[in-house]
C-alpha positions in Angstrom: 280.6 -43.6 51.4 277.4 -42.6 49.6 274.4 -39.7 50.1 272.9 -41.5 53.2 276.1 -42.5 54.7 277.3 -38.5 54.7 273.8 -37.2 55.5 274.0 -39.2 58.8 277.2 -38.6 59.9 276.9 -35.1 59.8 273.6 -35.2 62.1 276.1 -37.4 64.3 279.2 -34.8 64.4 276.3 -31.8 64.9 274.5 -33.3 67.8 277.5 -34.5 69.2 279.7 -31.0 69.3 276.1 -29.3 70.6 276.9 -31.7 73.2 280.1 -31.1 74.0 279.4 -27.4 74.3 276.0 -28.3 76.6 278.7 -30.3 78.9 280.9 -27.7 80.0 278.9 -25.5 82.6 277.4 -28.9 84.1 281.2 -30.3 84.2 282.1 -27.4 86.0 279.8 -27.3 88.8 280.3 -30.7 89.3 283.8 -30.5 89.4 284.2 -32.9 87.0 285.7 -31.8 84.0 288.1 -34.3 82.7 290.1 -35.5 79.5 287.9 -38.9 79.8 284.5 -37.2 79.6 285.4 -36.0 75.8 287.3 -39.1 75.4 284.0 -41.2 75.9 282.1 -38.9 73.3 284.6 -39.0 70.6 284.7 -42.7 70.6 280.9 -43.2 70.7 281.1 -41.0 67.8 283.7 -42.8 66.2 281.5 -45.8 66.7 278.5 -43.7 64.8 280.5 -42.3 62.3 281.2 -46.2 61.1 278.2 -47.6 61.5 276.4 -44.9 59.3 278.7 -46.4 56.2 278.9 -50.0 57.6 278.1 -52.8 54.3 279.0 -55.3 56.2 277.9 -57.3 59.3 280.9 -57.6 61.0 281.6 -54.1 60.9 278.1 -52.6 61.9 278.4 -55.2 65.3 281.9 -53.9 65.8 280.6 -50.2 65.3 277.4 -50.5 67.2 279.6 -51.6 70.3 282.0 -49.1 70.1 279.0 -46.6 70.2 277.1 -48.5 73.0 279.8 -49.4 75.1 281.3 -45.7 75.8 277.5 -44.7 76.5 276.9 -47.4 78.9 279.7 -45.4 80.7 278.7 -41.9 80.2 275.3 -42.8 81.6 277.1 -43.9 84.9 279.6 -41.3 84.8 278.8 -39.2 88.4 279.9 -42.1 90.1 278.5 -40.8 93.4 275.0 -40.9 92.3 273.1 -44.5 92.8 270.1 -43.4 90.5 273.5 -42.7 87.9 274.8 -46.1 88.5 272.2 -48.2 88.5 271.0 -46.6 85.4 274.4 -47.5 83.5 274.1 -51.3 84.9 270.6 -52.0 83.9 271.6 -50.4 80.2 274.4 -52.3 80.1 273.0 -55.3 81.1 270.1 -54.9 78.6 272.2 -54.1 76.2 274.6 -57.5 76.3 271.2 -59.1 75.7 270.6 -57.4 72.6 273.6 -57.5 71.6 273.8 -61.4 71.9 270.5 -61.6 69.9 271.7 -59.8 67.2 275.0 -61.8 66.8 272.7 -65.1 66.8 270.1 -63.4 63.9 273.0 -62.5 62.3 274.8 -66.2 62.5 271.7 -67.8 61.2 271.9 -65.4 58.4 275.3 -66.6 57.7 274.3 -69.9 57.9 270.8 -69.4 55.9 273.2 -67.9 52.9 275.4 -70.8 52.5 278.2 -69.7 55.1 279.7 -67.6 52.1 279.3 -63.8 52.7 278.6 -61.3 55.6 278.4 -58.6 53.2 275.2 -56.8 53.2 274.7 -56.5 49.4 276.4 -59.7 49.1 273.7 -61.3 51.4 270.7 -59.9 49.6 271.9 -62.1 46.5 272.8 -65.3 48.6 269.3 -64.9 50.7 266.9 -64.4 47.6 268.7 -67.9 46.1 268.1 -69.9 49.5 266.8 -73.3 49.4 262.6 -73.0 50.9 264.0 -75.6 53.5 266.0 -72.5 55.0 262.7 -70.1 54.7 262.2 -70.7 59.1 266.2 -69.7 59.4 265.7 -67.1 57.4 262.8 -65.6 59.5 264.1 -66.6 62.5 267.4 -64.4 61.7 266.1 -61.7 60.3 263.7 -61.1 63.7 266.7 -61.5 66.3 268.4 -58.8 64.1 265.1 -57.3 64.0 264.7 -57.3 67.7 268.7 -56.4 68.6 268.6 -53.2 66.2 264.9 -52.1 67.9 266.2 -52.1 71.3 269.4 -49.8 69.6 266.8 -47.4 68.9 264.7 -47.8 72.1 261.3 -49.1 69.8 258.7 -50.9 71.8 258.5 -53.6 72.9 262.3 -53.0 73.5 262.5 -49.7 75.2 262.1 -51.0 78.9 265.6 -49.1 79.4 265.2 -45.8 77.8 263.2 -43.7 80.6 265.3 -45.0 82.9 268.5 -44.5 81.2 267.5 -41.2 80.3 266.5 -40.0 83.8 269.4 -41.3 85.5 272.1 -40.3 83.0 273.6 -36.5 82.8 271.6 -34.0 81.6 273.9 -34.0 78.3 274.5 -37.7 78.3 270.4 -38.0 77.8 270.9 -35.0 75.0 273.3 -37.2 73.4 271.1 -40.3 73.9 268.6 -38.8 72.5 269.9 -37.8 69.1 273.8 -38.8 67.8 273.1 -42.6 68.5 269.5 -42.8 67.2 270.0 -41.2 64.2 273.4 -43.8 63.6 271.1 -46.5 64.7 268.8 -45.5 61.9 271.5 -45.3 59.3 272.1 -48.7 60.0 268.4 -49.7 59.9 268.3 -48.3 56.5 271.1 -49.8 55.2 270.4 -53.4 56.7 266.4 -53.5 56.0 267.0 -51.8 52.8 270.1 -53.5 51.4 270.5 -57.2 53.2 266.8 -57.5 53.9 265.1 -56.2 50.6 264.6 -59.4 48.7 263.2 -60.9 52.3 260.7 -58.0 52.7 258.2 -60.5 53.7 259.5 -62.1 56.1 259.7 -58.6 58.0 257.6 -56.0 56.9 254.8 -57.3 59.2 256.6 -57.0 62.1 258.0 -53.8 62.0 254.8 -52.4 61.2 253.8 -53.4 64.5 256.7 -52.2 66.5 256.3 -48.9 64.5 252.3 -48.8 65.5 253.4 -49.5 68.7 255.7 -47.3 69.1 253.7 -44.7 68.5 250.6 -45.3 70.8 252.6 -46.8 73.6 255.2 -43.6 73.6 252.7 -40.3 73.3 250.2 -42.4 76.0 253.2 -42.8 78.5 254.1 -39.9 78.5 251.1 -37.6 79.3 251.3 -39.2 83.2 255.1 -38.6 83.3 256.3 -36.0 86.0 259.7 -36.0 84.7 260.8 -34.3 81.9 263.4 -36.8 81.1 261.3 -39.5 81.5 258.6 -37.3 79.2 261.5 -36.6 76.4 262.2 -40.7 76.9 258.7 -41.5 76.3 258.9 -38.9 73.3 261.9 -40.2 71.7 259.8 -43.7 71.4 257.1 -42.7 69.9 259.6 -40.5 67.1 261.3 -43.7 66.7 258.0 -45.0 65.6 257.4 -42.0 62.6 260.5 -42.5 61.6 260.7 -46.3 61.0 257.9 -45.9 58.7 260.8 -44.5 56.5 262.3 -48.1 56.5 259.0 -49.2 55.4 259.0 -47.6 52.4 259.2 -49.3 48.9 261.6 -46.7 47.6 264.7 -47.1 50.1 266.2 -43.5 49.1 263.2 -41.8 49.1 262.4 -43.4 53.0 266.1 -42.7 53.7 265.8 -38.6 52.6 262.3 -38.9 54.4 264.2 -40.5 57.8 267.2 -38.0 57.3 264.8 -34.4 57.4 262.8 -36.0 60.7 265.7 -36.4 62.5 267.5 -33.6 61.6 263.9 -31.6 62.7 264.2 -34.1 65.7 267.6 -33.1 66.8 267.3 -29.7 66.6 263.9 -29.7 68.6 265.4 -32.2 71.1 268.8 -30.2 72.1 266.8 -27.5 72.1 264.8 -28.4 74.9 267.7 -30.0 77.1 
């Protein structure tokens, strides 16, 4: 439990009780309201709350899908509409993908360090002492946890699912979406590039410089044509994703964390606002 841990947890619990209060006159119309709604929220935020102070691999995958799984069913949650539905399968679906990348990145880690640790500090150590015979394990891990953790955060090339998700989901469901899971997402970002990644910088820096760049043209150019506002605020949320993951680029890891931390705290207040 440290500064960034705390700072993100709160813009967790703040988006998510917005949330909760943006729910009820929906809930009501719909005739909908129901213990299992709030259920769903709390646990994601469970999930959001951990994976903000996970230090550990094994805990940030069991966090992440505690988070992600109780979304994939708010997104589907009027089951009586298809576009709903099909827009909590195809998330789902997506996300099992991701999800199985990342646990592969992550085993090659564990296997790159020795098979000793999963521990993120731990790791640093073990990865910075690797034989140069594991260098190609070492790269090939680090970009499948590279490429699970951007599609967490909806950063191109990995955001196929995002305007769809968003436009299909409950108008507070994409509220939520939008802000409580990105900014755990990013915690965790932090934490991992920052911590378990730093002596590797190398082997990813590159890389996420492009998704970042990308993020950013790809997201603003999308969504001028967009005659959705959902599908606007998903192309939106991409290309924010792309600022703030120059945070993670920074040399000074506590300087980018306080710099990711003020943008999405800007970020979730602008983005509730407008749902």
């Amino acid at each position: 439990v440290d500064g960034l841990t705390r700072g993100f947890q709160w813009l967790c619990l703040i988006a998510s009780a917005l949330v909760v209060l943006l729910s009820q006159r929906l809930l009501d119309d719909m005739q909908e309201q129901t213990a299992e709604y709030y259920a769903l929220i709390l646990l994601s935020l469970s999930g959001m709350l951990f994976l903000c102070g996970a230090t550990d691999f094994v805990s940030l995958y069991f966090s992440l899908e505690l988070m992600a799984v109780c979304i994939y069913i708010l997104v589907a949650y009027f089951r009586n509409q298809a576009r709903g539905v099909e827009a909590g399968v195809k998330y789902f679906l997506l996300g099992a993908v991701s999800s199985g990348i990342l646990l592969y990145g992550i085993s090659l880690l564990y296997g790159a360090a020795g098979g000793t640790t999963t521990n993120l500090v731990a790791l640093n150590d073990a990865l910075a002492l690797a034989p140069k015979a594991n260098s190609l394990l070492v790269f090939s891990g680090v970009l499948m946890v590279l490429v699970g953790m951007a599609f967490k955060v909806a950063a191109v090339p990995f955001h196929m699912w995002s305007p769809d998700a968003y436009e299909g989901a409950p108008t507070p469901i994409t509220a939520f979406m939008a802000t409580a899971p990105k900014a755990a997402a990013l915690a965790a970002f932090l934490r991992v590039f920052g911590t378990a990644f730093h002596g590797v910088a190398n082997e990813w820096i590159t890389p996420v410089c492009y998704i970042a760049g990308a993020s950013m043209i790809l997201g603003n150019i999308a969504a001028v044509k967009q005659q959705s506002i959902k599908r606007l605020l998903a192309y939106s949320s991409i290309a924010h994703v792309g600022y703030m993951l120059l945070g993670v680029l920074s040399h000074d890891p506590v300087a980018g964390a306080q710099a990711v931390w003020l943008y999405m705290f800007t970020y979730l207040i602008m983005n509730i606002g407008a749902f």
